[in-house]
C-alpha positions in Angstrom: 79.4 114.5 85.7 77.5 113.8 89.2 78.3 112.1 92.3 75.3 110.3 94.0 74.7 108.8 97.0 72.5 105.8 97.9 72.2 102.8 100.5 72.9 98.7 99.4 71.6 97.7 102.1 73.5 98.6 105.6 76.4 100.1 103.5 76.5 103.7 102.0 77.2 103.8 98.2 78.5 106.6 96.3 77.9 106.7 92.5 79.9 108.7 89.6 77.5 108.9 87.1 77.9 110.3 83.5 73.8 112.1 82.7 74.6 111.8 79.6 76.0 108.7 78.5 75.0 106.4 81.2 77.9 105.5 82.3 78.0 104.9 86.1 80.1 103.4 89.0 78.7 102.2 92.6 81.7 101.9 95.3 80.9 100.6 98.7 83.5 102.7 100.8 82.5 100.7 103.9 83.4 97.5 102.7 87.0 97.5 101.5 86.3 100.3 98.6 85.1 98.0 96.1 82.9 98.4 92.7 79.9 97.1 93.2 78.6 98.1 90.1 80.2 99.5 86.6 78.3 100.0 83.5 79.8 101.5 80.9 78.7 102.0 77.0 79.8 101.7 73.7 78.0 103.4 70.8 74.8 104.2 73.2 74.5 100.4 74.4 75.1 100.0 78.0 77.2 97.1 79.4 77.1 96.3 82.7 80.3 94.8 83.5 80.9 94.2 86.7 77.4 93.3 88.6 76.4 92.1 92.2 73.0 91.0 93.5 70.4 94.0 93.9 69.8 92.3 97.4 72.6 93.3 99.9 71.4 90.0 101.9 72.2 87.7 99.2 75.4 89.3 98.6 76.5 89.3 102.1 79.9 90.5 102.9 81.5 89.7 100.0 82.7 86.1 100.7 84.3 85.6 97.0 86.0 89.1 97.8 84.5 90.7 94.1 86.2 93.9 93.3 88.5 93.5 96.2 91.8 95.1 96.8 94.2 92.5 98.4 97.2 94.3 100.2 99.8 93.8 101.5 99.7 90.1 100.4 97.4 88.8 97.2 96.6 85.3 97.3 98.2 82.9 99.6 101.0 82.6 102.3 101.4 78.8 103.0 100.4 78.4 106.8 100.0 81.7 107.5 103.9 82.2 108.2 106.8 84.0 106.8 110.0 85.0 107.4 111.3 88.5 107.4 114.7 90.0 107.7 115.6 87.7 109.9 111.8 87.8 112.1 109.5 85.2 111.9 105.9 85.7 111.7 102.4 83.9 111.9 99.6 85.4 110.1 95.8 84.2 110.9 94.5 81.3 108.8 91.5 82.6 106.9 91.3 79.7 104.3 91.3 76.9 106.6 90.5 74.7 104.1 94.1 75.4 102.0 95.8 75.9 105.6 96.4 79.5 104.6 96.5 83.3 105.0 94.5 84.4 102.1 94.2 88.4 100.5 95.7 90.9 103.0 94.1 93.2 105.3 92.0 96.0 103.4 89.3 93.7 101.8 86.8 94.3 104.2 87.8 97.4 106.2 85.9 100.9 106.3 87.2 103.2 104.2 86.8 107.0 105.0 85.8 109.3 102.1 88.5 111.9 102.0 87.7 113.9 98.7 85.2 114.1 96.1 85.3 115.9 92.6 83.3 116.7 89.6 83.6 118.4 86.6 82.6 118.4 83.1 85.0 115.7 82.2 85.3 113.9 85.5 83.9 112.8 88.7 85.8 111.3 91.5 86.2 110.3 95.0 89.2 109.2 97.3 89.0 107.1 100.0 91.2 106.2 103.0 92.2 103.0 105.5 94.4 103.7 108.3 96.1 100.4 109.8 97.9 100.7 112.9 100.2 97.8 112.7 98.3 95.7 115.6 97.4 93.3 113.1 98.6 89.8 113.9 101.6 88.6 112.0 101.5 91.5 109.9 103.1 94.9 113.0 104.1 97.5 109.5 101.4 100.7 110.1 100.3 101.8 106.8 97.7 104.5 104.8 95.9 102.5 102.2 94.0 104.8 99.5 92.2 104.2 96.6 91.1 106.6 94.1 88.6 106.4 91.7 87.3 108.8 89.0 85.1 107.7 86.2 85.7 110.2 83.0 83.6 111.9 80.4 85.6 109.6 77.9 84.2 106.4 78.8 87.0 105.0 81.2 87.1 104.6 84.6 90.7 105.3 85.9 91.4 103.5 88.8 94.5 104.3 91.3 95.1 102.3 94.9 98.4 103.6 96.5 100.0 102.3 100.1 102.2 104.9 102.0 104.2 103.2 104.7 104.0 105.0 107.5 105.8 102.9 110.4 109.9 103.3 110.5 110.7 100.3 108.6 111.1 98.7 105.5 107.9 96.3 104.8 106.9 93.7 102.5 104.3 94.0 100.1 102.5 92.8 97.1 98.6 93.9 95.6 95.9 92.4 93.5 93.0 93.1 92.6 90.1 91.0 92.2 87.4 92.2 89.9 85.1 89.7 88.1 83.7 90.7 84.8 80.7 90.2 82.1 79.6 91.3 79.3 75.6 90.5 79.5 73.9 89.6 76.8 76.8 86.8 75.8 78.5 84.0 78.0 82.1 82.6 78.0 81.5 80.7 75.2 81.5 83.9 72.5 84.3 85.4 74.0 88.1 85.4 73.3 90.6 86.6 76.0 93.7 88.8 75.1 96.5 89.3 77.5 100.4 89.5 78.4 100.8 85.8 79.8 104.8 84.1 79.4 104.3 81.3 81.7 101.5 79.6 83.2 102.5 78.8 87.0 101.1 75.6 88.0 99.6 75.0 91.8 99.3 72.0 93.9 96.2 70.7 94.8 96.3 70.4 98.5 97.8 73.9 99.1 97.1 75.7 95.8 101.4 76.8 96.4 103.2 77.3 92.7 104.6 74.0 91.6 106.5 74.5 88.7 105.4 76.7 85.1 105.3 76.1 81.3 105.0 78.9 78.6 101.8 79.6 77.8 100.9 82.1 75.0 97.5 84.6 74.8 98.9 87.5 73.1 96.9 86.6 69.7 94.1 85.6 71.7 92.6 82.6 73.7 89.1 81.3 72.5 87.2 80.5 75.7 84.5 78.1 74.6 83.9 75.3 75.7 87.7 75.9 77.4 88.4 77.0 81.0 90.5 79.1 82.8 91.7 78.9 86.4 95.8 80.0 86.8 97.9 82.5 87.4 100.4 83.5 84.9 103.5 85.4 84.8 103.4 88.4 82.2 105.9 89.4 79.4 108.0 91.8 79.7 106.3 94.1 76.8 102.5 93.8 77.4 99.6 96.2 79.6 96.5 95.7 78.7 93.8 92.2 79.1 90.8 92.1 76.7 88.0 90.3 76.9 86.3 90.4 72.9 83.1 89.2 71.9 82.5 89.3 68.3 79.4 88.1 68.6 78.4 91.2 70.8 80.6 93.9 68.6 82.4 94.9 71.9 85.6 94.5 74.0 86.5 95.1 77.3 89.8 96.6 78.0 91.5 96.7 81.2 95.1 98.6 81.2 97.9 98.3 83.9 100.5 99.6 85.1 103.8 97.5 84.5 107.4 97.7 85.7 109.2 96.9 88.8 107.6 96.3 91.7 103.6 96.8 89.2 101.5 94.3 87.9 103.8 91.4 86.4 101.5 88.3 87.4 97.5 87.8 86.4 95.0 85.4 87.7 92.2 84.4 85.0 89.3 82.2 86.3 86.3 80.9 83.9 83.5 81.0 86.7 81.4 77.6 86.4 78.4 79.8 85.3 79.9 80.7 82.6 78.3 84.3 82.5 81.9 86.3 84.0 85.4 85.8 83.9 87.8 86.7 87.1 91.2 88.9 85.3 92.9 89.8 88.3 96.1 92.1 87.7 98.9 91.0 90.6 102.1 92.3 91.5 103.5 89.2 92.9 102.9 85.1 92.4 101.7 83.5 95.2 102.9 82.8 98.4 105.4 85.8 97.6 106.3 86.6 101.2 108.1 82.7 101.3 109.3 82.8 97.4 110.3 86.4 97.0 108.4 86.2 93.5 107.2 90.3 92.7 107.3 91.2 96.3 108.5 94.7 97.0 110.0 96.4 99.8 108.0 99.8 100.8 110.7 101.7 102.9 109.1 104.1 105.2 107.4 107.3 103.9 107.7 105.5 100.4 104.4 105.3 98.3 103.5 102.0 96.2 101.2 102.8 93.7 99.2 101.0 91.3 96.9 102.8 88.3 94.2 100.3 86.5 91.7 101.5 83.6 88.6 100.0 82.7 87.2 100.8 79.4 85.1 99.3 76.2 85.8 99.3 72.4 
């Protein structure tokens, strides 16, 4: 197992590559730690399954915030506010458009690379954002860290953790926003598997939850010619979102971690191209820091920590 290095553009990327099986991850530490790139295989064929433009220019900076990490808030906090114990407090507007404060701090930060590894089984990298507690609306200091390490197996294990290092309890809440494809098929030949109880429904002017209604994918929702843009509450029992295409031979499977305070809420988006899907594992619904819904209270020196994998079958 190898680690790489390369440019995309201005950024430095780091690659765990498997020689032999092809297998390989691109992570741009320099803009929020995201995957720019996964390709992983199944029976010698290679998938890439999470993609961005070879040109750096027409990706930009990452303006639909693929492969993002959103902490300390996912989605939205209607007009930017919130109160907390007892303190008010006014976050930037960053989505104008819905009048709200939109997916945290980290998504765009430089991340320092604080340890690499490899080994016959496994190669890895950590990486590390320090925030002071001067940003506005938002005065809790923090260490955010995210660990990746792609294994001889075929899976790449994912682990983003948030130490709070200020001397008081803060709220919190993560997603994470990773679009994925299986190329060679579109939406239409593929079925989508995962833990959903209750569809929450969202205004249209604000995009704030507005009521729910069971809704059921455990045996498996045929996406075409159907859509998908909600968030959803998860069942107590399940872990694990697949995307299947039968007509391909191959599923993607991405686990999570579930419990108290972990991933109890999932966003799934059909993109209009019909070539990816958005299955976005959240800890809390949105606009948690107002409705309470999955947020969690990091006391100080505590760690909140998430672990994703990302595998075929």
């Amino acid at each position: 197992m190898n680690i790489l290095t390369s440019t995309y553009g201005s950024y430095q990327s780091y690659i765990l590559k498997n020689p032999i099986t092809g297998d390989e991850v691109h992570i741009l530490p320099e803009l929020g730690g995201i995957i720019r790139q996964l390709t992983l295989t199944k029976e010698g064929e290679s998938f890439t399954v999470i993609d961005t433009p070879a040109d750096a220019e027409a990706f930009g900076a990452n303006p639909k915030y693929a492969s993002a990490f959103l902490f300390p808030w996912p989605s939205r906090i209607k007009d930017g506010h919130y109160t907390y114990r007892g303190e008010s407090y006014q976050l930037p507007i960053n989505e104008p458009e819905k009048q709200a404060a939109i997916h945290g701090i980290v998504h765009h930060e430089n991340f320092e690379v604080v340890e690499e590894w490899t080994s016959v089984s496994a190669a890895g990298i950590r990486l590390r954002y320090e925030h002071d507690g001067s940003y506005e609306g938002y005065p809790f200091p923090f260490r955010f860290e995210i660990r990746y390490e792609l294994l001889s197996t075929g899976k790449l294990d994912i682990m983003p953790q948030a130490v709070n290092t200020g001397g008081e309890t803060m709220p919190v809440a993560l997603g994470w926003h990773p679009y994925f494809q299986l190329p060679g098929g579109t939406v239409d030949d593929w079925t989508i598997y995962f833990p959903a109880a209750q569809q929450i429904h969202l205004d249209d002017e604000f995009m704030m939850p507005a009521g729910s209604e069971p809704f059921d994918a455990t045996e498996g929702y045929k996406l075409k010619n159907r859509s998908l843009d909600a968030i959803y509450q998860l069942n107590e029992a399940g872990y694990l979102t697949q995307l299947v295409s039968a007509k391909q031979g191959v599923t993607l499977n991405l686990e999570y971690t579930r419990g108290e305070g972990k991933v109890n809420y999932q966003v799934v988006y059909t993109f209009p191209d019909r070539e990816r899907v958005a299955m976005e594992p959240l800890t809390a619904n949105v606009n948690a820091f107002n409705n309470g819904e999955g947020l969690y209270e990091l006391q100080p020196e505590e760690t909140y920590q998430m672990n994703y994998q990302v595998y075929l079958s």
